[in-house]
C-alpha positions, -999 to 999 in steps of 0.1 A, spaced: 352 619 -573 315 608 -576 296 618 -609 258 619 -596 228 620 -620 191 624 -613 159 630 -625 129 650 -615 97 659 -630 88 699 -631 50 709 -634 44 714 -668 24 743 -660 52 759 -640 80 753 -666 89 792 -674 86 800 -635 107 775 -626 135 785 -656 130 818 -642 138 808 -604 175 797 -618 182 825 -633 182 842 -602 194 814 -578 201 832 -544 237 841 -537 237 820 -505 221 793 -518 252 787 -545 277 794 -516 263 769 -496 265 745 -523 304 752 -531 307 747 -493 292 714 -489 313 705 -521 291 699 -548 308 707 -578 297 710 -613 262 712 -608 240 712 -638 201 711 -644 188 700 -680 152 708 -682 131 691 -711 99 708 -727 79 682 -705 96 692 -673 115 660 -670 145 677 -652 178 660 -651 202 669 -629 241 665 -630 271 671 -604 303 659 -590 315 657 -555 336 637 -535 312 624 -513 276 624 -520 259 616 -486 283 641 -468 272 666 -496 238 662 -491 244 661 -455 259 692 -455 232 712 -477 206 693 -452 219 710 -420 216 749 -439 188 770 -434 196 784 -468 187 750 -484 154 744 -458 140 775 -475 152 771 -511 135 731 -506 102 746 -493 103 771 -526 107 751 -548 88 717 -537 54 736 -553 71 734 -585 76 693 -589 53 670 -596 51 629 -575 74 642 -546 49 621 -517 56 649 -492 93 647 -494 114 674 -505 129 677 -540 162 670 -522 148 634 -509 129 628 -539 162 630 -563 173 593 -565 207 589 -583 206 569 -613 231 543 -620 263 552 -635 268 521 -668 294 538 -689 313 570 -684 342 576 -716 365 603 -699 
């Protein structure tokens, strides 16, 4: 099992909109997730907007290759890309680099 970590930066402006867009994440969008396997998926969101993100999965490529080929996760992307700030034109899916995993106490 992989443990995968990122971080993101939300808008600072758009911090209680974005809060509010997980409250209400679209039924299809979490089924697609389960489906491509990603598995304990957590979002931390700091007062700043720096956003860390948090899941397991067995394989993260073929996870993200699976998300990449729905048009449940095209849409939900092109949503919420407005929301982050230094993306470069990619989408918040491209622009989540994992961080390096130095210690993990289980």
């Amino acid at each position: 099992m992989e443990r995968v970590c990122f971080v993101l930066k939300v808008r600072q402006e758009r911090l209680a909109e974005y809060r509010e867009r997980h409250r209400a994440v679209w039924p299809e969008m979490l089924a697609a997730l389960g489906a491509a396997g990603w598995r304990d998926y957590s979002l931390f969101l700091r007062d700043d907007g720096l956003l860390v993100g948090y899941l397991e999965t067995e394989d993260f490529a073929a996870a993200r290759a699976a998300m990449a080929a729905t048009d449940v996760n095209a849409r939900w992307q092109a949503a919420m890309a407005p929301y982050f700030e230094s993306l470069n034109g990619a989408g918040p899916d491209d622009a989540m680099a994992p961080l390096t995993e130095i210690f993990h106490l289980d």
